[in-house]
C-alpha positions in Angstrom: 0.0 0.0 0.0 1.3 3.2 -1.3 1.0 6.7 0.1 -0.3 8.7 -2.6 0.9 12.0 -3.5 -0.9 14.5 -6.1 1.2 16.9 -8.1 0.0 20.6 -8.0 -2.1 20.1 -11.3 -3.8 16.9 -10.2 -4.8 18.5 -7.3 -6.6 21.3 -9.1 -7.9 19.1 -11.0 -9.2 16.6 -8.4 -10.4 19.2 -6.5 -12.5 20.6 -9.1 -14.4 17.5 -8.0 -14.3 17.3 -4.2 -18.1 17.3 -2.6 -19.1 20.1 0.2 -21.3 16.4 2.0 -20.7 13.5 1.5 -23.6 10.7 2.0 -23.5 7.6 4.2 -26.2 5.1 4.8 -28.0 5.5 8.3 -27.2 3.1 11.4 -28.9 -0.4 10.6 -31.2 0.4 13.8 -30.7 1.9 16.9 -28.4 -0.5 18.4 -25.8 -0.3 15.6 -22.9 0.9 17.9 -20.5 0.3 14.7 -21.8 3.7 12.9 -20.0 6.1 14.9 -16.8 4.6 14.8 -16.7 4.8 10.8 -17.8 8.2 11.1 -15.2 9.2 13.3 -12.8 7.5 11.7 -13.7 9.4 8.5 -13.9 12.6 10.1 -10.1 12.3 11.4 -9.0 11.0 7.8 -10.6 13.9 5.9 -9.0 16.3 8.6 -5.7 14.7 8.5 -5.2 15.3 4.5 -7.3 18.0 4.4 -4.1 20.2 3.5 -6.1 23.8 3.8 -9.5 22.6 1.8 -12.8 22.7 3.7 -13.9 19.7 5.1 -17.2 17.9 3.8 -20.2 17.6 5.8 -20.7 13.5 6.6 -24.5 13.2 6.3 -26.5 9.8 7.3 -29.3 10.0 4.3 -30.8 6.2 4.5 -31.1 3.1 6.0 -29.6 -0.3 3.4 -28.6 -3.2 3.6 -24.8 -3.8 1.5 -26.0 -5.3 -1.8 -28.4 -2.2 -2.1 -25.3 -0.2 -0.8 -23.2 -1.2 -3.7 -25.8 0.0 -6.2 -26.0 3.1 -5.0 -22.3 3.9 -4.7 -22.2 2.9 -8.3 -25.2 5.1 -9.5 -23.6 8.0 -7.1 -27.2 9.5 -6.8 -28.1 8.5 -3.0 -25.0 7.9 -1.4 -21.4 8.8 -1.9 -19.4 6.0 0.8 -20.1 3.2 3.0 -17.8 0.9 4.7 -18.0 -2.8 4.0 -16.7 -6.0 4.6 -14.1 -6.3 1.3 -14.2 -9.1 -1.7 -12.8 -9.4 -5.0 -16.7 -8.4 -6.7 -16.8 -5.2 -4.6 -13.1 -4.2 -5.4 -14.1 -4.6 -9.0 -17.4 -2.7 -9.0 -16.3 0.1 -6.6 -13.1 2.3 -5.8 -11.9 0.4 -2.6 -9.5 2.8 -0.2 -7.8 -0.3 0.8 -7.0 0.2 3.8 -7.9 -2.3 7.1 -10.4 -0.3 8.9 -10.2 -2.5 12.4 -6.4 -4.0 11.7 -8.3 -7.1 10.2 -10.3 -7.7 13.7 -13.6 -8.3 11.5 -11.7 -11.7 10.9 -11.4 -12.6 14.2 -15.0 -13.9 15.2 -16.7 -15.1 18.2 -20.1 -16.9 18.6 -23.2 -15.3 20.2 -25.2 -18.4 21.4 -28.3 -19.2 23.2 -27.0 -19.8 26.6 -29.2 -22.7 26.8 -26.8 -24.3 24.1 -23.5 -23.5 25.8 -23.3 -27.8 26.7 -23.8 -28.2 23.1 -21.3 -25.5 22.4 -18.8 -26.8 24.7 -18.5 -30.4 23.3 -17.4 -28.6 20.1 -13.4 -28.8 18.8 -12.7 -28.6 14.8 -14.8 -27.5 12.1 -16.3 -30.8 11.3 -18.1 -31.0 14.5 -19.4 -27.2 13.6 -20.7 -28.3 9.8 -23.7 -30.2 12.1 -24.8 -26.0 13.1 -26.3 -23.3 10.8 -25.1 -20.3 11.3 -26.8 -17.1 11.3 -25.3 -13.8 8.9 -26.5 -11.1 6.9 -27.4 -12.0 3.1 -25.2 -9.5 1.1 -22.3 -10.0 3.8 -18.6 -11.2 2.2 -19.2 -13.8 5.3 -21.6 -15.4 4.2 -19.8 -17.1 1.2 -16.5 -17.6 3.5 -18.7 -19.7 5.8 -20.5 -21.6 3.0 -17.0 -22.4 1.3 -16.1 -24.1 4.8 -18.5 -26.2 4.4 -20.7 -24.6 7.1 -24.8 -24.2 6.7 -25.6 -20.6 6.6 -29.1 -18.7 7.5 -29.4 -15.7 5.7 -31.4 -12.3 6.5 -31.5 -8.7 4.6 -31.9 -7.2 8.2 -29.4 -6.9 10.6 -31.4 -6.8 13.2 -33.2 -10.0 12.4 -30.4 -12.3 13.0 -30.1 -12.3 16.6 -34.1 -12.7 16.6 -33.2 -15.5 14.7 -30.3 -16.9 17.0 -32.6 -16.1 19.9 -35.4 -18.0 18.5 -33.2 -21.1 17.6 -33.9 -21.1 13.6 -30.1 -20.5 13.9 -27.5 -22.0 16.3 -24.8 -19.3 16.2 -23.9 -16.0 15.0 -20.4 -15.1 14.2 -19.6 -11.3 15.4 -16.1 -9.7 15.2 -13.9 -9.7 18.2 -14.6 -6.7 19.1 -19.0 -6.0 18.1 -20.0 -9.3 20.1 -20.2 -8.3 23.6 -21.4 -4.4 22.9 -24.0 -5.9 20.5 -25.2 -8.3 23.5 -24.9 -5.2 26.1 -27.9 -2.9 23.7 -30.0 -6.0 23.2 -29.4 -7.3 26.9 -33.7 -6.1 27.5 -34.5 -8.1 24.4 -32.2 -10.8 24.4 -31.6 -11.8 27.8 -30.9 -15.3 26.7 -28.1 -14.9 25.1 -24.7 -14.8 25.3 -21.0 -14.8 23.7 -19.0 -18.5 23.7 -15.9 -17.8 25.2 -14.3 -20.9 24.3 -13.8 -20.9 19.9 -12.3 -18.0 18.2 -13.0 -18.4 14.0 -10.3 -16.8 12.0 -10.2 -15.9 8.6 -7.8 -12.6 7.5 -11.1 -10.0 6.3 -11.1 -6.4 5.9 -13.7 -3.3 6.6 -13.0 -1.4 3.9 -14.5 2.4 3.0 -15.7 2.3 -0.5 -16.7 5.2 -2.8 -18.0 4.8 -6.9 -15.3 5.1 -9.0 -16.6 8.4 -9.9 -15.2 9.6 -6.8 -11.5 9.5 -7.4 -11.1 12.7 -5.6 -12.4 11.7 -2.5 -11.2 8.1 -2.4 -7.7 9.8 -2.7 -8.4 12.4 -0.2 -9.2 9.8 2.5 -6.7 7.4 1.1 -4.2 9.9 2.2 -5.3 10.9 5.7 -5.8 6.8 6.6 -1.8 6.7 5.6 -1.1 9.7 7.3 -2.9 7.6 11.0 -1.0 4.8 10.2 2.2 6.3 10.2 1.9 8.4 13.0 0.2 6.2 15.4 -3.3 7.4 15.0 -5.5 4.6 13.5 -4.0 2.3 16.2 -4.8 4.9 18.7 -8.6 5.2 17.6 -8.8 1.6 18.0 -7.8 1.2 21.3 -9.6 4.3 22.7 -13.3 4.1 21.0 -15.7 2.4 23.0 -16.7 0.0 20.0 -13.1 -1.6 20.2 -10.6 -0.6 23.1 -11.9 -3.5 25.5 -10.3 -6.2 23.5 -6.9 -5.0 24.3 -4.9 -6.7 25.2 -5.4 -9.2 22.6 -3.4 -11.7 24.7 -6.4 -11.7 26.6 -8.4 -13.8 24.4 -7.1 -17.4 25.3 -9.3 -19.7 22.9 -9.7 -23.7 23.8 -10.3 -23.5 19.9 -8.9 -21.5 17.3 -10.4 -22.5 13.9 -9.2 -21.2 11.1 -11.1 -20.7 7.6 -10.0 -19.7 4.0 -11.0 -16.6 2.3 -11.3 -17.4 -1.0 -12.8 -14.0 -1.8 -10.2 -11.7 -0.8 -8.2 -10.2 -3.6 -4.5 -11.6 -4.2 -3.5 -8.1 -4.1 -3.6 -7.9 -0.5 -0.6 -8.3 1.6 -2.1 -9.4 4.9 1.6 -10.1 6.3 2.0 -6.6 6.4 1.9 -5.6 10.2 1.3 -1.8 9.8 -2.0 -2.5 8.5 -3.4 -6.4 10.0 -3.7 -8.1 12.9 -2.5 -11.7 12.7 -3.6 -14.8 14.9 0.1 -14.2 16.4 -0.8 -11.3 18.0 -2.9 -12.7 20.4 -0.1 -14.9 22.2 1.1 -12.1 23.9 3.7 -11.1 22.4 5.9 -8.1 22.7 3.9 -5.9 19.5 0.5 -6.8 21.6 2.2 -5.8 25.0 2.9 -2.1 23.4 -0.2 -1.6 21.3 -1.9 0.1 24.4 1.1 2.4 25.1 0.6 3.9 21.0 -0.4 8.0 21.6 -1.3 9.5 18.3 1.2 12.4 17.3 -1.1 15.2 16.7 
């Protein structure tokens, strides 16, 4: 991943195309502690390569669900960004900022569960025991297919929301969540929910992004926020939002996350392009033995 630099006459030019708003989808309901992260994460990028240009206004205009989301950033009419879980189709149908959003921490999942299941749960080891469970995930999710190709049944829902109904009703079994959603999901739904709970025994692993995407008619801007995301990884600041927002910061350490069972899964979706051995951007299953990267990663300040 390359830090892009514009000479003076592509920057006149680019900017000739730079919005004054730029368009998001709303939260998927009013649980959806995820939202504000992104947006904040946004915010800081634009302001870190802003470079003297007024900063856009970030406006939540509607509620969708990611297959609808990629329409519209193609058509550019409702929406001008969204962050999404990355694959090879999106990358080719959209302007990817490829850049890991969470350090890869999407990839690292945990099972919300009926706690009346946790026996059932428990007498679980390898994958081939898991093929016997369907597993609950959201029908335009890069997940979904990643699960499938492991051989593992999949139920499928438009709506976010409806999928820990469905967990909670048993028409599912599990529901993988990233490392770091799972137990702040559980904590908003705890009046609704109170039957369920995260498995603290089996980590699934498979190396997965949270991309921001733009349509490719939005060069400008993909650049402009390309930029600022290298400008947080460099000094510290990416890292630094991770660890302080509520969304993520309780998972560090990662050392803390001692798994009776670590299965790991292919993703056969993710572009050949990526380099997910390269630690500025990923987290890797390594990181969570406690070595000496994870014992610093709380001491990172961002530098300005």
């Amino acid at each position: 991943m390359l830090l892009l630099v514009l000479t003076p006459a592509a920057t006149v030019a680019a900017e000739i195309n730079l919005p004054s708003q730029i368009r998001v989808p709303k939260p998927r309901s009013i649980h959806d502690v995820s939202h504000q992260y992104y947006m904040e994460l946004l915010q800081k990028a634009l302001h870190k390569a802003a470079a003297g240009r007024p900063l856009p206004d970030i406006l939540p205009v509607a509620e969708m669900e990611q297959g609808r989301a990629v329409r519209e950033l193609q058509k550019g009419q409702i929406i001008d960004l969204f962050w999404m879980g990355t694959d090879r189709d999106k990358e080719q149908q959209l302007r990817a900022i490829r850049i890991p959003l969470e350090r890869g921490l999407m990839g690292f999942r945990m099972l919300t569960i009926q706690r009346s299941q946790l026996e059932k749960f428990s007498q679980i080891s390898n994958l081939q025991q898991l093929h016997k469970l369907t597993a609950c995930q959201g029908l335009s999710w890069p997940d979904t297919q990643i699960l499938q190709q492991a051989g593992l049944k999949v139920l499928t829902s438009p709506v976010y929301e409806n999928l820990f109904k469905q967990v909670n009703a048993g028409r599912c079994d599990y529901f993988p969540r990233g490392l770091h959603e799972g137990q702040t999901e559980l904590r908003e739904r705890a009046a609704l929910y109170p039957g369920l709970m995260r498995y603290p025994n089996m980590m699934l692993h498979y190396p997965f992004a949270i991309y921001f995407f733009t349509g490719k008619q939005n060069e400008a801007l993909a650049q402009w926020i390309e930029q600022g995301l290298q400008q947080m990884i460099a000094d510290g600041e990416l890292l630094a939002h991770l660890q302080q927002h509520p969304l993520t910061s309780h998972v560090f350490p990662l050392s803390q996350f001692t798994m009776a069972h670590w299965l790991e899964l292919a993703n056969p979706g993710l572009s050949p392009d990526t380099d997910y051995n390269d630690r500025r951007y990923w987290f890797v299953p390594a990181d969570f033995s406690g070595s000496e990267f994870d014992k610093n990663l709380p001491a990172v300040q961002p530098k300005g």
